[in-house]
N, C-alpha and C positions, 0 to 999 in steps of 0.2 A: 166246633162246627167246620172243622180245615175238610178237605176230600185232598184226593191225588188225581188232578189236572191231568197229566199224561207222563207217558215216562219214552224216553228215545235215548240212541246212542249216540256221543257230542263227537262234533269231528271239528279240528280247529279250521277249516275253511269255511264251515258252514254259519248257519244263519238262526235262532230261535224264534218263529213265525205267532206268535198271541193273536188272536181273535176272540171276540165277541160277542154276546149274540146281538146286542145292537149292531153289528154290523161291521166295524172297527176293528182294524187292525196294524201291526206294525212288526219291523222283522230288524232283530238287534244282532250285533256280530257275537258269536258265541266266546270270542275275548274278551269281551266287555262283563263278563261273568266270571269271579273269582270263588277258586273253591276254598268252600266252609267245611270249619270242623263242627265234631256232633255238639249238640246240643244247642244250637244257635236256633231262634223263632224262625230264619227264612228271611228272605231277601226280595221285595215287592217287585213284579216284574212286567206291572203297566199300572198306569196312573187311571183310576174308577172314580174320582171325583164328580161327573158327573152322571147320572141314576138313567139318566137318556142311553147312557154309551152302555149300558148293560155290563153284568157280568161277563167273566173269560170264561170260554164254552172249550181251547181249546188252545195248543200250544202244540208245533213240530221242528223239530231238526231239519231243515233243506240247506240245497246248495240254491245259489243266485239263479241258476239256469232250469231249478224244477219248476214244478206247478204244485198250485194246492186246490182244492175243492171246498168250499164253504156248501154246505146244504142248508135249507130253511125247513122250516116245522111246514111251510107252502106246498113242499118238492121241488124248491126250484134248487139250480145246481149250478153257483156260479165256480167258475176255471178259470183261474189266475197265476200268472207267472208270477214267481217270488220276486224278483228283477222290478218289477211293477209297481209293488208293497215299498213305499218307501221306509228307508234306512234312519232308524233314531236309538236316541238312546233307552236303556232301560226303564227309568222312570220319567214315560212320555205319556201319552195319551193314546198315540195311534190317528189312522185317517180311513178316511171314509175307505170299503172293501165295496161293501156295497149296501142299497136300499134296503131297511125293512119297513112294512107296513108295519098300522098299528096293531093289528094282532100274529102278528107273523115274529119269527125269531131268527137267527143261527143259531141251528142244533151242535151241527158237526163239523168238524173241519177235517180234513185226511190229505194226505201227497198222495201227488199220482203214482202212481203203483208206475208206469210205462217211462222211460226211459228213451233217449235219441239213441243210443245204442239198438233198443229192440225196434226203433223206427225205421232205422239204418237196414237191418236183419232182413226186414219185412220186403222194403223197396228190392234189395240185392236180390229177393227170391230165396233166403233162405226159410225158415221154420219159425213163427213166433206165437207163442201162446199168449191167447185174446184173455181177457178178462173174465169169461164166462168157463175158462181152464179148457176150451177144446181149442188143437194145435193147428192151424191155417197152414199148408203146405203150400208155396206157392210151383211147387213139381209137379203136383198129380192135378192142374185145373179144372179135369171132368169131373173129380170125383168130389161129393158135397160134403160140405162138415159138417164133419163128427159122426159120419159113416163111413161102414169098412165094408172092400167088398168081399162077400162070400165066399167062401173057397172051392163051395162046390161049382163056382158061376167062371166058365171059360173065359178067354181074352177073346174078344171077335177077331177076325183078319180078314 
């Protein structure tokens, strides 16, 4: 009855973020993880002792300075600095992320796609593509996104 949790790429700086859907979560240093050869059952990588804290909904690679998104089966959409998520070991428990109701869950968890880099870009006025994939110039201010203009249509003067 095993699935495949998530799969990412390990960078030894980084962090492996477990969540919940109770709510719970915890972000262990990706050194604290020894690689196995084949054939081994697997290596338990949060403590589920208790039936309140729910099943793992969710597992990511970040660094300390990203963000991660929990969503609820609600729609709500909590945004949390890794940095935040306290540091334990492997076979812990984890801590509160955040509240769920009693019919409510964590569905999903996901990194934020956006970077201080493309935050940086933004401010400078250069080019950065939003999240809905249309490109925000901050050059051309009259012109609206994700419209081009016509080629038949003069420049006024």
């Amino acid at each position: 009855n095993d699935e495949l949790l998530a799969m990412d790429v390990v960078r030894d700086d980084a962090f492996l973020v477990t969540v919940t859907d109770g709510g719970y979560a915890k972000r262990t240093a990706v050194t604290e993880w020894t690689p196995k050869g084949r054939g081994i059952l697997g290596v338990k990588a949060m403590q589920l002792a208790n039936p309140e804290r729910g099943s793992l909904v969710g597992a990511i690679i970040a660094a300390e300075d990203e963000e991660v998104f929990a969503i609820k089966a609600s729609g709500e959409i909590i945004r949390t600095p890794v940095g935040q998520i306290r540091a334990t070991g492997r076979d812990t428990m984890g801590v509160t992320l955040t509240t769920v109701g009693e019919n409510d869950a964590v569905v999903a968890v996901t990194r934020n796609a956006e970077s201080e880099a493309d935050d940086d870009d933004t401010e400078s006025g250069g080019e950065a593509e939003s999240a809905t994939g249309v490109v925000d110039s901050a050059a051309d201010p009259g012109q609206a996104q994700g419209s081009t203009p016509d080629a038949d249509e003069s420049e006024p003067s």
